[in-house]
C-alpha positions as CSV (number, residue, x, y, z in Angstrom):
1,X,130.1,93.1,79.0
2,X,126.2,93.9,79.5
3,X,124.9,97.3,78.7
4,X,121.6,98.2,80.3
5,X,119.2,100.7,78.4
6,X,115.8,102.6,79.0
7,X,115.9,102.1,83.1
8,X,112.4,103.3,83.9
9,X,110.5,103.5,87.0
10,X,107.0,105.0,87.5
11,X,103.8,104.8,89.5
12,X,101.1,106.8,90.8
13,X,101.6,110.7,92.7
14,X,101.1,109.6,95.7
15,X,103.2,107.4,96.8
16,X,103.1,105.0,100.3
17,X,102.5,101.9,101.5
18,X,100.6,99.4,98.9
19,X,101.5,102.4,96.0
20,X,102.4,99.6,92.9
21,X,105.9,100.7,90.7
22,X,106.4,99.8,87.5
23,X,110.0,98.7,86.9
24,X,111.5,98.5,83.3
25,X,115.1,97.9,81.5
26,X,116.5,96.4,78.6
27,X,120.2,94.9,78.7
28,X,122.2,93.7,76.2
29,X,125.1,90.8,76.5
30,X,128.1,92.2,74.4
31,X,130.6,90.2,75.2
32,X,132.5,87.7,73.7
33,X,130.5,84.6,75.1
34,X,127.2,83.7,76.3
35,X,126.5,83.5,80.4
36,X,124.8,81.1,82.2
37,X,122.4,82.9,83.8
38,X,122.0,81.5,87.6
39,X,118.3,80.9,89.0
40,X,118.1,84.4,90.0
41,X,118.7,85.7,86.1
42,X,117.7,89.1,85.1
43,X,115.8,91.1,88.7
44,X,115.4,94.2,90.2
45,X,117.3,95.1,93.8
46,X,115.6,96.8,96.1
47,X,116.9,99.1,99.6
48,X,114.5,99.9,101.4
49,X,113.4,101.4,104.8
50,X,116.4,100.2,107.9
51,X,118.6,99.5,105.2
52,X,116.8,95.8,104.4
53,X,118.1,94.5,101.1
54,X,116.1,92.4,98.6
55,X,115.4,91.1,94.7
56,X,112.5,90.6,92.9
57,X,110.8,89.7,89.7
58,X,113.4,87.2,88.6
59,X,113.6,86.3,84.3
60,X,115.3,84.1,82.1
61,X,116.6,82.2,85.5
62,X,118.5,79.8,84.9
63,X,118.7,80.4,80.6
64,X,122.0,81.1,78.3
65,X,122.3,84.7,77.9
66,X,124.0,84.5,73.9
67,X,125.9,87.2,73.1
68,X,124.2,90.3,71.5
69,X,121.1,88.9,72.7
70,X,118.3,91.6,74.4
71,X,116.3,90.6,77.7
72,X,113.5,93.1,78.7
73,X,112.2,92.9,82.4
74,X,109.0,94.7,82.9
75,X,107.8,93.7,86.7
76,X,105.7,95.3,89.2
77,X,106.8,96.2,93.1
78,X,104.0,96.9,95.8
79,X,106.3,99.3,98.5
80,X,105.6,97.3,101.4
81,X,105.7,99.9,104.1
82,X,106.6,103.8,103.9
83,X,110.1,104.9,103.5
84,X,112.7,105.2,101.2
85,X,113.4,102.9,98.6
86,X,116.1,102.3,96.0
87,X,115.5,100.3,93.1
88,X,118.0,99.3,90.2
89,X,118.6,96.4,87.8
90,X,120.6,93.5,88.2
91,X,121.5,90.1,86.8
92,X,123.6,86.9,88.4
93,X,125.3,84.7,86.1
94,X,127.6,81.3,87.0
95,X,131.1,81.6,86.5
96,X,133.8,78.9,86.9
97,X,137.1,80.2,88.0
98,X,140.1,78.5,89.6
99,X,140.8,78.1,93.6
100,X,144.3,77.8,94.8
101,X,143.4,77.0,98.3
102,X,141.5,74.4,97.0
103,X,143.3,73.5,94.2
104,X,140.6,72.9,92.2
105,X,137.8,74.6,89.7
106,X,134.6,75.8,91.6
107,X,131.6,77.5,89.8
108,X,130.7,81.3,91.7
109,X,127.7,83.3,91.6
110,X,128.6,86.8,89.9
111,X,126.2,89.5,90.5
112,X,125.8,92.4,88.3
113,X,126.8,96.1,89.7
114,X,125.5,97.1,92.6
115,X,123.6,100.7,91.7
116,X,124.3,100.4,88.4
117,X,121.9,103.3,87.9
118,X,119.8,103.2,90.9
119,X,116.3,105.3,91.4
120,X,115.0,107.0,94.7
121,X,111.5,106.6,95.8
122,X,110.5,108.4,98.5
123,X,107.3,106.6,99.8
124,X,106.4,109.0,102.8
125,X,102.7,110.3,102.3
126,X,102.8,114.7,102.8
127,X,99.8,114.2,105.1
128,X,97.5,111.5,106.4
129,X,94.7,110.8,109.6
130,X,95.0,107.2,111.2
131,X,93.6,106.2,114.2
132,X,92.7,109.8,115.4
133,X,96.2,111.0,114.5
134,X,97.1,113.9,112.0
135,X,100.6,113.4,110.3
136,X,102.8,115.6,109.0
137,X,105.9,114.7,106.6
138,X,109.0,116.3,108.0
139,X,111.8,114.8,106.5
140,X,113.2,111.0,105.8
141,X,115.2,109.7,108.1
142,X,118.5,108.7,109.0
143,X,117.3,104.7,108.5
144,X,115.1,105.8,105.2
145,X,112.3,106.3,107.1
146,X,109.5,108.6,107.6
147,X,109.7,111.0,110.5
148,X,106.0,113.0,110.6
149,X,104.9,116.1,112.9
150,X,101.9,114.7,115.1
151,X,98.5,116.1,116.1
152,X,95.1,115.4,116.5
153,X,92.6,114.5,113.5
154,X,89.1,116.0,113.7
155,X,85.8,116.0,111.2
156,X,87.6,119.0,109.8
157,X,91.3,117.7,109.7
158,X,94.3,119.1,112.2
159,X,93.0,120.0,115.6
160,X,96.2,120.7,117.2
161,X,99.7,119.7,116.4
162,X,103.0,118.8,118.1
163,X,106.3,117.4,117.0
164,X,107.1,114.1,117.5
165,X,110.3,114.0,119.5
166,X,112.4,110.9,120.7
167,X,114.0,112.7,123.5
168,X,111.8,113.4,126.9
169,X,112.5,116.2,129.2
170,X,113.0,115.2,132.8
């Protein structure tokens, strides 16, 4: 059994793409014997933006994780591009376990839970110019991403606006 503790995410107000988070979490083996911690060890998953799955910041890969024994990750993750993105701890540890269909012991890769305790970023910037182009936040989408009211940027800011729409009238 592994207990996680003190789960914390944080980073600057503004969030978007290139904003760094600081991830944090203690856990805690309590069971009754050590794991073997694969190469991926202690980490962070990470949903993002079209649903794209990944890991990072990997420790104690490939180390015994003894029993009553503490492991603290403290890692940084730049949001690559603006959406929304969930973020919660993990571990992967090898287990050996028997196969009847092939009648034999094999060694599996066990993950920890999947949103253990999970935290929501929502990397969509309220407003921003680019390119001669005012943006607007109006919501996050569908696929986590962020779906902006468009208009015109000027010395001044917004000229004139219109919503973005993906249907055309014909």
């Amino acid at each position: 059994m592994v207990r996680l503790e003190n789960f914390t995410v944080s980073g600057p107000a503004d969030l978007g793409k290139g904003a760094m988070l600081q991830v944090d979490f203690y856990i805690t083996n309590f069971g009754q014997k050590a794991l073997n911690l694969t190469d991926k060890g202690v980490f962070a998953g990470v949903l993002g933006p079209g649903w794209s799955e990944e890991e990072f910041g990997a420790v104690n890969a490939g180390e015994m994780f003894e029993t009553e024994q503490i492991i603290h990750f403290s890692r940084q993750f730049a949001i690559p591009e603006k959406g929304v993105w969930d973020i919660w701890p993990s571990y992967e540890f090898w287990k050996k376990s028997y196969s009847a269909v092939l009648d034999a012991n094999v060694t599996v890769r066990v993950k920890g839970p999947l949103y253990w305790q999970a935290c929501e970023i929502t990397a969509c910037p309220e407003e921003y110019c680019e390119e001669g182009m005012h943006y607007t936040l109006e919501y996050a989408g569908q696929d986590r991403d962020c779906v902006y009211e468009e208009g015109e940027c000027g010395a001044r800011g917004l000229l004139r606006k219109e919503r973005i729409s993906e249907s055309s009238s014909g």
